[in-house]
N, C-alpha and C positions, 0 to 999 in steps of 0.2 A: 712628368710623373704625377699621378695623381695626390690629390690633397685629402688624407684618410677622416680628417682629423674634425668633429661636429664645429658648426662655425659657429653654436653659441658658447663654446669653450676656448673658442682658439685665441682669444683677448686673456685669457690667464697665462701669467708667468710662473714656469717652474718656482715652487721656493726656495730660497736660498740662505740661509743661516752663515754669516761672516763671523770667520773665528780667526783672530789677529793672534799668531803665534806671540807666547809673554803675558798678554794682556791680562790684568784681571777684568774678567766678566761681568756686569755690571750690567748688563742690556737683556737678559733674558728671566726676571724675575721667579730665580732660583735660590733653594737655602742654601746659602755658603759654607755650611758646615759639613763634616764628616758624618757618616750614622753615630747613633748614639754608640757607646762602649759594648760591646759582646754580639751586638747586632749582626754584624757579617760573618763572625764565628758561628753562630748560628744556623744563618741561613746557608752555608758553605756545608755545612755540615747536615744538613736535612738530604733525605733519601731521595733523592731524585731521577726518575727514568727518563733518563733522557734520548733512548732508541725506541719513546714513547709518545703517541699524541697524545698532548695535555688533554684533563679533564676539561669539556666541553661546557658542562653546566658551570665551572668553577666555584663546586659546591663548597670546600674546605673557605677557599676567599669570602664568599657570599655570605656564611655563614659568621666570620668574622668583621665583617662590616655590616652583618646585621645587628652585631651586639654594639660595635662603635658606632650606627647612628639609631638604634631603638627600632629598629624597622623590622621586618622579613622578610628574610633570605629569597622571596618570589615577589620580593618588592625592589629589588636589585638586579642590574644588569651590568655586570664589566666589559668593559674595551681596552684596544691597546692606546690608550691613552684620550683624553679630549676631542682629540680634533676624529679619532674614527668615530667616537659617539655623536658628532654632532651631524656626521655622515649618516651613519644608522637613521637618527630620526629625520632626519631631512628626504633619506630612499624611504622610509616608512608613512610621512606624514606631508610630504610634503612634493615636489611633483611636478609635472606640468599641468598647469591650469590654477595652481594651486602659490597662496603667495606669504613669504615670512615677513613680518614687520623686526625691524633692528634701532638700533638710538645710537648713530654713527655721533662723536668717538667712540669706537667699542670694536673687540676682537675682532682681527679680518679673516680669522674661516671661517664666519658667518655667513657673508655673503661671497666668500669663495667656495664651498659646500653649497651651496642654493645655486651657483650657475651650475655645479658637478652635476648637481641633483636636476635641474631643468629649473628648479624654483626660483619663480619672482618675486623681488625682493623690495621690498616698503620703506623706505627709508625716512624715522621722524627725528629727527636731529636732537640732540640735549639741549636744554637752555643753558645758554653761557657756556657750553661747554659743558656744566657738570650734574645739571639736574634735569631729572624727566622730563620731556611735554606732557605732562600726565592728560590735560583736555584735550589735546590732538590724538595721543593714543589713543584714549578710550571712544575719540571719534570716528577714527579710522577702524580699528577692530571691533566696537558695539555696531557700526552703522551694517546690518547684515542686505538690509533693500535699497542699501545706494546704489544710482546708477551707475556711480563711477566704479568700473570694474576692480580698479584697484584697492578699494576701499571694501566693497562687499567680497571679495575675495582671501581676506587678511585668515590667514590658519594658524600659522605659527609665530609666537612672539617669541624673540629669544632676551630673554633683560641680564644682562652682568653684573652683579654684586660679591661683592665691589665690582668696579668696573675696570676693566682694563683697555686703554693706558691712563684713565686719570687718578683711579685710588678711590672713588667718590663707590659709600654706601648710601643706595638707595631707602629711603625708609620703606619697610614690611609694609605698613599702610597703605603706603603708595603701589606696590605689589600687586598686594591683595585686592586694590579697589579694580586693577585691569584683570586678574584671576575672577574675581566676583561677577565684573560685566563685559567678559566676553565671551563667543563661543569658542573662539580658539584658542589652542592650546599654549599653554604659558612655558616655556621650560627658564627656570631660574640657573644659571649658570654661576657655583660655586665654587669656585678655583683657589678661592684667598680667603674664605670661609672661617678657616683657621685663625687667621689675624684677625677677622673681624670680630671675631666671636658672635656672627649671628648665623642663623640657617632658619632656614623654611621646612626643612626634610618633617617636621612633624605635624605638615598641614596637608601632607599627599593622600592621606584617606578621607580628609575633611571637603577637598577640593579636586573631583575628578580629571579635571583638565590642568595639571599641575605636575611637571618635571622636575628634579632637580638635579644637575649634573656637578660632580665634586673630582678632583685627580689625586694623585698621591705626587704629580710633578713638582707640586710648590711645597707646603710646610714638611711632606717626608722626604722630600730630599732623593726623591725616586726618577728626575725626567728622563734620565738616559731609560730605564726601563720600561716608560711608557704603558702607564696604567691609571686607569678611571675607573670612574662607575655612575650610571643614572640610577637614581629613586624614585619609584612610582608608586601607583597604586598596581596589584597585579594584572588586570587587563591591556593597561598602555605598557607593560614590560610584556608579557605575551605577545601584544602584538610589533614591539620592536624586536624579538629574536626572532620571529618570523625571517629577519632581514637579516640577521648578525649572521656574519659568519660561522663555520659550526668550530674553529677551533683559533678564533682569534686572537687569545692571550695568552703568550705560553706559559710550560709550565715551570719556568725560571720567575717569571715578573708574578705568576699566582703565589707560590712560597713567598717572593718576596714580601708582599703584601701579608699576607699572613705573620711574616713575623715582625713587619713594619707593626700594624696594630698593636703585637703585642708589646711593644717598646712607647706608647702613647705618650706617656707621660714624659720621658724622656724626650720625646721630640714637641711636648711640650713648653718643656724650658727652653730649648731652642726656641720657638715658638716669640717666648716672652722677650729671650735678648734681642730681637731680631727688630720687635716693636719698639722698644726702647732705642734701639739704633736707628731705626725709620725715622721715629720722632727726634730724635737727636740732628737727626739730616739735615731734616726740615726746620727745624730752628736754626740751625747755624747759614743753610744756604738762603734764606730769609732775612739775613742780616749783611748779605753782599748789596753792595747798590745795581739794582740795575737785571734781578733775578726776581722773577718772579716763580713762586711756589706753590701747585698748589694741596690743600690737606688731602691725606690718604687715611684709609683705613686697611691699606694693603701692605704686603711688605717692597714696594717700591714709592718711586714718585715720579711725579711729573713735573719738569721745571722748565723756565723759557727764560734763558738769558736774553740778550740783545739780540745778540748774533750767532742762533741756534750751529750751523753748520761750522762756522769757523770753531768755537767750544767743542762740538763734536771732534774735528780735527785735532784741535791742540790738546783734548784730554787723550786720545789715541793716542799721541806723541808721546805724553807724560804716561801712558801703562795699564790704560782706561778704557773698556770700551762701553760705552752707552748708545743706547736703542737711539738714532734719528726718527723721529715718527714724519719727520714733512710738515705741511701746512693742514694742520684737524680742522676741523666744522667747529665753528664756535671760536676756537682757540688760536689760530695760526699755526705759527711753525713753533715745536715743540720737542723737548729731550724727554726722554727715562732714564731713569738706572735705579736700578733694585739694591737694595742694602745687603752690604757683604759682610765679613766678622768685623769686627771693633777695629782690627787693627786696619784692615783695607778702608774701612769709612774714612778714619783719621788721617791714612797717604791723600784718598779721594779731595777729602774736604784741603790739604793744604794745596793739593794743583789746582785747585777749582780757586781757591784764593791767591795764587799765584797766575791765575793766567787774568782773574780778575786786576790784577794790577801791573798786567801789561797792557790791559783796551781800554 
């Protein structure tokens, strides 16, 4: 039988999301909480046609996340979630012939959307693990007449802030100096934004070649619904709905959004105990011998005991499931797990002290 299937894709594997009946969740850096109080009465209760295609511009959404980041509503673009915007811009911007620079550790639809997409992929590795190569970047994507094709080709950078899997905010400065001197487009990837309490979103008319992508998966507590949104200036959102689909968010996840926003503050506070618990993690697993920690400014973290996989193992056992990430660049082999409520940290933290004093 024939083999249908392009052979510069046939090296990706389906994805697979392990969900261990019981387990509290811990590996996919989500807010562990409920909506806030009235919130799903709410939106249960909003009029919805649902033998309807949703509103295609998702002007009532747009219009609300123009007031939540200062921006307008034709400086906005939503998706069903992250990973199809990173799709969008990659069919939009990015290509055969055409190539994204990344700073592996860092999200892997990045350069799993660039082989979807045909885009070659530039790979400048963190220092340590957790900070920029700020002079290789800016050498790789400033150098527009190098010969080396990989280098004069650089289009698209993608930079995570925070960064996911280490937690590591990158400083603005550092940003802005590859925003400033390069010709390619920057998109800043804002997923934990929330916790960090930094953003760029008000430098997108100052800086033509400047993206910013933000989700409603992490601090609203939205992932099952699957919803995003990039910030532009209006010509780079023009020319990414070129690409978007005409009705790709429905109109279940646009309400939702809609009355998400208007609960902010509320998922605010969540917000705050979440940090408090993050940081709480982190000092206590910082005080195991033999773990190393490292700072976050996300609502997860990254830790690397001895013996990554066996820890993986025996926290499963004890009701746990945390992200294995493998052997990272920079780093080794490496865990995650995201902060859950007060009470799951405190189960968390004593099996993590108990299996510590079984090794």
């Amino acid at each position: 039988m024939r083999n249908f299937i392009r052979e510069d894709i046939a090296f990706l594997k389906p994805y697979e999301a392990h969900v261990v009946e019981g387990n509290i969740k811990m590996d996919a850096n989500e807010n562990p909480f409920p909506w806030p109080s009235g919130m799903q009465e709410e939106l249960f209760s909003a009029n919805i046609a649902f033998n309807r295609y949703p509103d295609g511009q998702a002007q009532e959404l747009r219009d609300a996340i123009s007031a939540y980041n200062g921006v307008r509503p034709e400086e906005i673009l939503v998706g069903n979630g992250s990973d199809e915007l990173i799709q969008i811009i990659l069919h939009t911007f990015g290509g055969r012939n055409r190539t994204l620079m990344i700073h592996p550790p860092t999200f892997s639809m990045y350069a799993a959307a660039a082989a979807i997409t045909g885009t070659s992929v530039l790979e400048v590795p963190l220092l340590n693990g957790i900070s920029l190569d700020l002079p290789k970047m800016l050498s790789f994507s400033a150098a527009k007449d190098s010969l080396d094709v990989k280098v004069k080709n650089t289009d698209i950078i993608i930079v995570c802030n925070p960064n996911n899997p280490t937690g590591s905010l990158f400083p603005k400065t550092e940003i802005l100096q590859i925003v400033q001197n390069t010709q390619a487009l920057v998109v800043v990837d804002e997923a934990y934004a929330e916790f960090s309490g930094e953003t760029m979103v008000d430098l997108i008319n100052q800086y033509p070649n400047l993206l910013i992508m933000r989700t409603f998966s992490k601090a609203f507590g939205m992932a099952a619904l699957r919803l995003g949104y990039v910030v532009g200036n209006s010509a780079l959102i023009t020319d990414l709905n070129r690409v978007r689909q005409p009705f790709n968010v429905n109109s279940f996840s646009q309400q939702a959004g809609v009355t998400a926003l208007k609960y902010a503050s509320a998922y605010q506070e969540q917000v705050e105990i979440i940090k408090k618990e993050t940081q709480m993690l982190y000092n206590e697993l910082n005080k195991i011998p033999g773990v190393n920690v490292l700072p976050t400014r996300a609502n997860f973290l990254l830790f690397q005991p001895d013996a990554p996989d066996l820890w993986a193992e025996k926290l499963s056992a004890r009701g746990f499931t945390v992200r294995n990430l493998g052997s990272l660049p920079g780093l080794g082999k490496s865990l995650r797990m995201s902060s859950g409520t007060p009470e799951e940290n405190q189960a968390f933290l004593k099996a993590v002290k108990d299996i510590a004093s079984e090794l």
